[in-house]
NUMI-598127 format. One record per residue (C-alpha): residue in one letter; x, y, z. Coordinates in steps of 0.05 Angstrom, whole numbers, padded with zeros to 5 digits, always signed. Layout:
<nodes>
AXYZ ...
</nodes>
This chain:
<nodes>
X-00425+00538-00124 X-00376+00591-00108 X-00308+00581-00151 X-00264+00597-00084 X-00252+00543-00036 X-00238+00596+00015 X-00283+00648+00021 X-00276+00719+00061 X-00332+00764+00060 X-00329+00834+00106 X-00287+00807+00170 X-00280+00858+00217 X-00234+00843+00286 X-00222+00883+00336 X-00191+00866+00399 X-00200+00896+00476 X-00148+00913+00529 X-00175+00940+00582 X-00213+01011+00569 X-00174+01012+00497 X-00185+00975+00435 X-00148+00956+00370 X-00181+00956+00299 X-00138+00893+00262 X-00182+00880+00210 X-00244+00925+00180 X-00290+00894+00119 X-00231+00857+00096 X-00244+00802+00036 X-00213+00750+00001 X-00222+00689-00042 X-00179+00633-00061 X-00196+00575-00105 X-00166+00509-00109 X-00093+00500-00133 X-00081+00570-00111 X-00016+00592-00073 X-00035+00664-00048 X+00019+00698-00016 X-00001+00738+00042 X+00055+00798+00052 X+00046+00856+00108 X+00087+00883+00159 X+00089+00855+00238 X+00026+00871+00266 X-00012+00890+00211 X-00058+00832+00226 X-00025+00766+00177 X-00030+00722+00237 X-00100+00744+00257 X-00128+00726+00177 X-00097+00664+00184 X-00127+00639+00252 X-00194+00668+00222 X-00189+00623+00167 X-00174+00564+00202 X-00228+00579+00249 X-00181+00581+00304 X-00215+00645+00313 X-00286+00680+00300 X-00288+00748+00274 X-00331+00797+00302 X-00371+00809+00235 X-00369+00782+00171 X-00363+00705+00136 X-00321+00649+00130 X-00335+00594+00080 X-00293+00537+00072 X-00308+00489+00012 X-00386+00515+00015 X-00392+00506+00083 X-00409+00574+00123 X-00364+00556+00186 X-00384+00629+00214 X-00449+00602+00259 X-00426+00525+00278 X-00418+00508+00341 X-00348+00498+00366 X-00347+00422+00357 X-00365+00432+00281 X-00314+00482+00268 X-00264+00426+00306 X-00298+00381+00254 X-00278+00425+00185 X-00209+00435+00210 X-00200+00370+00221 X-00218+00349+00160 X-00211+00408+00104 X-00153+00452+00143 X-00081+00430+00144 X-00034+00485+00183 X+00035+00496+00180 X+00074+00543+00230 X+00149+00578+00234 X+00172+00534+00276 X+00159+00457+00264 X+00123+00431+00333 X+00139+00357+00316 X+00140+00301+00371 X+00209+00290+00396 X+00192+00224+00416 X+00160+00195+00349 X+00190+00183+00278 X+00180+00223+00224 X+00138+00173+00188 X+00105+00169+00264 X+00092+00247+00267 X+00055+00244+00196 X+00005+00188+00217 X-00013+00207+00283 X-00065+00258+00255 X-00084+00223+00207 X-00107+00159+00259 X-00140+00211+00307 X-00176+00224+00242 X-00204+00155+00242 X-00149+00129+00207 X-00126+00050+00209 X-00052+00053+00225 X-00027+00018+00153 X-00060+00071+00119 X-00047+00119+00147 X+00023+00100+00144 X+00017+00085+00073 X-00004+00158+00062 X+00056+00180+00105 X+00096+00153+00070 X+00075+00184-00008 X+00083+00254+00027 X+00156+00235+00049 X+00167+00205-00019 X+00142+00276-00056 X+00189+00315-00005 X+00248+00269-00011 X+00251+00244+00060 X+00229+00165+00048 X+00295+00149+00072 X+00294+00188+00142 X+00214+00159+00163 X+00249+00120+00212 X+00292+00188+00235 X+00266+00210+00307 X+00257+00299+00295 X+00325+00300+00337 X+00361+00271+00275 X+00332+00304+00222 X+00360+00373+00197 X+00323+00444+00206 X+00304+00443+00140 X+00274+00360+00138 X+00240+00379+00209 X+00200+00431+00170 X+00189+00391+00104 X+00160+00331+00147 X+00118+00388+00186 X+00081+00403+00118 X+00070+00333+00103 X+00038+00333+00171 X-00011+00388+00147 X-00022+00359+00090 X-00039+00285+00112 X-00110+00286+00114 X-00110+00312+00046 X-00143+00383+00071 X-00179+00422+00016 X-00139+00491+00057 X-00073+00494+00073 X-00047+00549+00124 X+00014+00567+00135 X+00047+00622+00172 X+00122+00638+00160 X+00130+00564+00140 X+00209+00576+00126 X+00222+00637+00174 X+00274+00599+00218 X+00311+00570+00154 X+00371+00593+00126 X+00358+00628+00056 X+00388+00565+00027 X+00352+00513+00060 X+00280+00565+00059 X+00289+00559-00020 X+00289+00485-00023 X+00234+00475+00027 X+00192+00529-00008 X+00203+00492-00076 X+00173+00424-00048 X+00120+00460-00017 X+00091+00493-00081 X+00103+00424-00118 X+00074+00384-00075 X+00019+00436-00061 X+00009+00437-00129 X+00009+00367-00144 X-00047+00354-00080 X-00083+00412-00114 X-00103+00439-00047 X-00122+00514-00038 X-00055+00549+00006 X-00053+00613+00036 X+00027+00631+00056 X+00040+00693+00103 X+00113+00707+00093 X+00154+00772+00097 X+00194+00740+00053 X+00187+00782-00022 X+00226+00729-00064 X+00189+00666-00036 X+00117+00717-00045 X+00136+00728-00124 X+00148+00656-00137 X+00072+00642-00114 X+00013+00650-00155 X-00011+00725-00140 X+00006+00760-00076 X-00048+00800-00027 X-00028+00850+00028 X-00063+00885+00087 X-00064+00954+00098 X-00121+00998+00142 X-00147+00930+00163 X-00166+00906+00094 X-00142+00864+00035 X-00108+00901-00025 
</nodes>
């Protein structure tokens, strides 16, 4: 068994626009194991966003392999690749895309329930994340209440409800003050670290990128 829990083997993606085409990614390759915080660093449109929805299977790339946690997800049919995200990816974004209309406690659970989930437990494990990330008092708090910085530290308890093996995350404090981005990035490599879960971080962001355990960057369409 491979020691990476994420796998990358020769992706290539390239996309069309009419008569011209763009080359984002050529024989890239990467590997991340479990417990790892990789920092993904490039410039805009080098192709960080592209990797990421790869990964995650949001995408498929036009040649190469994607394993996630053994399972070659390059060949499945959509409704299995729904199936490993569901329950191996966990995703975080730049901005927070909580419900305005449900609690914080409410926003964690809800995945976890379409997950099969009775609603105690999964409240139970909503809870533990707000605990790690210092928001037990504010699970009542509707997203309107809640601070930039607790709207995006109950967004990665979100991602990391179902206890994925992957976590994605793409510019996860991009719309936080540097202030506010330092505590949230704190919590997320503790609590990352303490769910020992796999977590590839695209940032632009070189101070939050050091503190991580190695960094990777794109350049000519592949991994460096």
């Amino acid at each position: 068994m491979s020691e990476f829990l994420l796998q990358m083997q020769n992706i290539s993606r390239t996309y069309q626009s009419g008569v011209e085409s763009l080359t984002v990614l050529a024989g890239a390759a990467l590997g991340v194991k479990r417990g790892e915080i990789v920092a993904l660093v490039a410039p805009s449109g080098a192709g960080k966003s592209t990797l990421l929805h790869l990964a995650g299977l949001l995408e498929k790339p036009d040649g190469g392999t994607v394993v996630i946690d053994g399972e070659d997800a390059g060949e499945l049919p959509d409704a299995a690749r729904t199936n490993i995200r569901l329950r191996k990816i966990g995703f975080v974004y730049q901005f927070h895309h909580l419900l305005a209309e449900f609690t914080a406690l409410e926003n964690i659970s809800l995945p976890q329930m379409i997950a099969g989930k009775e609603q105690a437990q999964a409240n139970r494990r909503s809870m533990e994340l707000l605990e790690k990330f210092g928001l037990a008092a504010r699970a009542g708090h509707l997203p309107g209440k809640l601070s930039g910085g607790e709207k995006q530290r109950v967004a990665i308890a979100r991602a990391l409800a179902n206890n994925p093996a992957l976590l994605l995350a793409d510019e996860p404090t991009g719309n936080l003050d540097v202030g506010t981005a330092n505590i949230v990035f704190e919590e997320l490599l503790r609590v990352v670290k303490s769910e020992n879960v796999a977590a590839l971080i695209a940032t632009h962001n070189p101070e939050l990128a050091a503190r991580m355990d190695r960094q990777v960057t794109l350049q000519g369409g592949v991994l460096v």
